[in-house]
N, C-alpha and C positions, 0 to 999 in steps of 0.2 A: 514782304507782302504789300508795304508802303506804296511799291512801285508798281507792281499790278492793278495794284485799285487805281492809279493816275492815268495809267495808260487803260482800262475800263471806262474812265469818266471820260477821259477823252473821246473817247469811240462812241460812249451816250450822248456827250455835246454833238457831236457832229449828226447822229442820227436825230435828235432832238429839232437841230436847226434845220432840217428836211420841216419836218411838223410847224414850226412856229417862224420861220423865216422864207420858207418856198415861193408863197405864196404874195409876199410885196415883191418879193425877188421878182418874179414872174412879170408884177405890175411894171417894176422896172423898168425891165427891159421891152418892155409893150410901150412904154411915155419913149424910150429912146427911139425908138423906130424899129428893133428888131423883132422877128416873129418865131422866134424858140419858140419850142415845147416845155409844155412844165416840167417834164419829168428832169429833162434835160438840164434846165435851168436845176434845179431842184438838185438833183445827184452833181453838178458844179457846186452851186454853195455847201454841200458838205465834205465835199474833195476839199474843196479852200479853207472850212474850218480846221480841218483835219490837217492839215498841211500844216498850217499857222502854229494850231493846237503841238504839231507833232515838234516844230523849232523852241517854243516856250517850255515844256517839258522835257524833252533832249536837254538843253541847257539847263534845267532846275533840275533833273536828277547826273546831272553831270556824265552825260553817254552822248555828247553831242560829238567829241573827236574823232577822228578818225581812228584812233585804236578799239573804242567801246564799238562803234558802228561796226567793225570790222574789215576796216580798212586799210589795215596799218603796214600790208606787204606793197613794196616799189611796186609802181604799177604793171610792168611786164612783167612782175614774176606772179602779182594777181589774177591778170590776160592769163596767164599759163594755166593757173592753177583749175581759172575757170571753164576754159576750152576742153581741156581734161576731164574735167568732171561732166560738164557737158556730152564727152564724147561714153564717158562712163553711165552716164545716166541714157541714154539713149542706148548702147549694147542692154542695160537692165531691162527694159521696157519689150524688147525684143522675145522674149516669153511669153507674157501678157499678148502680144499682136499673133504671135504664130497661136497663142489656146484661143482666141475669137476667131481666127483664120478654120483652127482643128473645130471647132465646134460652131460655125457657122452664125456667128453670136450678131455681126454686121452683114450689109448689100450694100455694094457700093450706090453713088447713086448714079440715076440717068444721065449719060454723058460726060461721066468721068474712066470710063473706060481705057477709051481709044485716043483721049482729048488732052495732048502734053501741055498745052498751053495753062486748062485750068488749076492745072496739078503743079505747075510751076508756080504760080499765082497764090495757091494755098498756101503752100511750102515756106514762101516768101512770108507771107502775112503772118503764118505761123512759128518763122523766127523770128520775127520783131516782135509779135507778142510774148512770145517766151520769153524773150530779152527783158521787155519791159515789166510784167509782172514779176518775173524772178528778182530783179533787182530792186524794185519797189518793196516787194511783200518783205524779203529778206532784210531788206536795210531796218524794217521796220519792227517786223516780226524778231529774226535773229540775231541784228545789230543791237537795237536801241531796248527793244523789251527784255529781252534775254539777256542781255548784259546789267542791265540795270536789277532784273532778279535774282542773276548768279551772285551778284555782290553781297545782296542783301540775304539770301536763303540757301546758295548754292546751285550747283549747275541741274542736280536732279530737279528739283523742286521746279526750277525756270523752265527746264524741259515740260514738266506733265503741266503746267499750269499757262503757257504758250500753246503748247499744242491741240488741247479741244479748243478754245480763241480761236487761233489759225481755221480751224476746220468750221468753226460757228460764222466765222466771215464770206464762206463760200456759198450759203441758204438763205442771203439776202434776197429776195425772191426780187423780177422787174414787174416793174408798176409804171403803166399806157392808160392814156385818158386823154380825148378830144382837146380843144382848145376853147372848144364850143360847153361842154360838160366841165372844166374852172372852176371851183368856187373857193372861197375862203378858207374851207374845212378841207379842199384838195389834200395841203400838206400832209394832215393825219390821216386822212386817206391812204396817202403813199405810204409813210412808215408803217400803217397798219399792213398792207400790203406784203410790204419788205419784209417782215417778222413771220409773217402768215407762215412761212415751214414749220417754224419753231412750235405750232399749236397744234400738230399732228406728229411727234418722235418717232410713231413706227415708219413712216413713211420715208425719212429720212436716216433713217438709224444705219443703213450697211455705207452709204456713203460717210455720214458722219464718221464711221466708226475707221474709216477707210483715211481719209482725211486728216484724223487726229495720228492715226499709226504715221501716217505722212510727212505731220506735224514734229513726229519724235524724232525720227528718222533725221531732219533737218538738224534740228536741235543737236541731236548726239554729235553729225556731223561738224557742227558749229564749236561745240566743246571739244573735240579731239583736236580740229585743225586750231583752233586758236582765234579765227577769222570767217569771212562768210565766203570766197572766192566758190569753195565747191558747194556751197551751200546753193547760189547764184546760178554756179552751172547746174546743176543735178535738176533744181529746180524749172531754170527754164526749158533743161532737155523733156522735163516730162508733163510743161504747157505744150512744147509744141507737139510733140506727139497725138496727144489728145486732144487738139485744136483740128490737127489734119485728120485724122481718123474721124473726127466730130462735120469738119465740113466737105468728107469726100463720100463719107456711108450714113447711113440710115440702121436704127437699131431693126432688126432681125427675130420679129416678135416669132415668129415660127420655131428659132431655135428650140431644140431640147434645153437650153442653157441658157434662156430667155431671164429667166427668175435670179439669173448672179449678176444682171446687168442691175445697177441701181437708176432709178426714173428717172434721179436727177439730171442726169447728163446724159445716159445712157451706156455710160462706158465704166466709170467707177463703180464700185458694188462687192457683193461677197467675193467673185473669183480673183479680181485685182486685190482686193484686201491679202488672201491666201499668197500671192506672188508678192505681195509688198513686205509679207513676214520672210519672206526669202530672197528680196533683194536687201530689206534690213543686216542681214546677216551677213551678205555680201559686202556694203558697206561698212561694218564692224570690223571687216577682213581687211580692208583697205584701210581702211583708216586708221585703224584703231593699230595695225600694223605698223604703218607708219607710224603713227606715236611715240610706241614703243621701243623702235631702231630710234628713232630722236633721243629718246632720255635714255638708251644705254651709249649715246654717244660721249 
């Protein structure tokens, strides 16, 4: 539990220096001649604490190697493992898209119809994000936290106590403010802002609740394979999905099935949570299969 609460203070620090550092930050960079936005400025310096924070702890609870991160397969046989799950996690998600498809749950928007150019553009943007957050979140999430709690409590324990984390990182609400509206008290402005979901639960609750299931899901898969390769793919397969559905359609308030979309995003919510207890399963299959044929070898 040692190591849960390091990796919580960490994540306070950083939120913290939003509130108490944004704001000279800002000045900063205003004496040097550039013309950022606070927000901007603001969500960098807690990226950079966190960063910082995240090497000094790595090294103090010794999950900085490449083995604890979950790195520790050659690197083509990682590439493999993760393409794979990539391509696994994207057939998953394909259920999910035909029941929004069968119950009319999105519209695409104007001019993405007919228009291959913008749908190439998407697509694009949306594997690199994939990329990028999968391997971030995971390294951080399934590499360094979850290793460092497996040690200390066990892999269950690492699992349910990772996984709402995971899901409470995604209601970081955005926080926009003129450059003309500035003032000293900005910072806690902002982190007041960012927290702001966290002070209405119902409103956030089927995502949340969707998120955490998402959270375990990862997790299991992290403790069966041993490493985070499919953790990486599975997960960016299913940034990008919901990046492109997110910047090609508009939620479908009309639907009969208006009410299983959650607000947040518009896409997560009670029906994908239902599909995410049945692609868990599926993963179980796979992997957990594989396991198995491993140690009766």
């Amino acid at each position: 539990m040692l190591s849960y609460a390091v990796f919580l203070a960490l994540i306070g620090v950083a939120l913290v220096a939003i509130a108490a550092l944004g704001y000279p930050a800002w000045l900063l960079t205003l004496s040097l001649g550039f013309d950022f936005r606070f927000t901007r400025v603001a969500i960098r310096l807690a990226m950079l604490v966190l960063v910082i924070g995240f090497v000094l702890v790595a090294r103090r609870l010794r999950v900085a190697d490449r083995v604890s991160l979950g790195y520790d397969l050659p690197p083509r046989v990682f590439l493999t493992a993760t393409l794979r799950a990539w391509l696994l996690g994207m057939l998953l998600m394909l259920p999910v898209l035909l029941t929004m498809l069968a119950l009319d749950m999105r519209e695409l928007k104007p001019g993405m119809a007919l228009a291959a150019g913008p749908w190439i553009r998407v697509i694009l943007a949306g594997l690199l994000t994939g990329l990028v957050v999968g391997s971030t979140e995971e390294t951080f999430m399934r590499g360094a936290m979850q290793t460092a709690i497996t040690r200390e409590s066990g892999a269950a324990v690492a699992i349910g106590l990772t996984a709402p984390l995971y899901a409470a990182t995604h209601f970081f609400a955005k926080f926009r403010i003129a450059s003309s509206d500035v003032h000293y008290g900005s910072g806690l402005d902002m982190l007041s802002a960012t927290l702001a979901s966290f002070l209405h639960p119902p409103g956030i609750l089927d995502a949340f609740l969707c998120l955490t299931l998402v959270g375990v899901l990862l997790g299991m898969v992290r403790a069966l394979t041993g490493n985070i390769a499919a953790c990486v793919g599975l997960h960016a397969a299913w940034v990008t999905v919901i990046y492109v559905v997110r910047e090609t359609s508009n939620r479908n308030p009309a639907s009969p099935a208006a009410c299983l979309m959650s607000d947040y995003d518009g896409f997560i919510g009670w029906m994908v949570l239902a599909w995410t207890l049945a692609i868990g399963g599926a993963l179980w299959w796979v992997y957990g299969r594989r396991e198995k044929r491993a140690l009766a070898v």
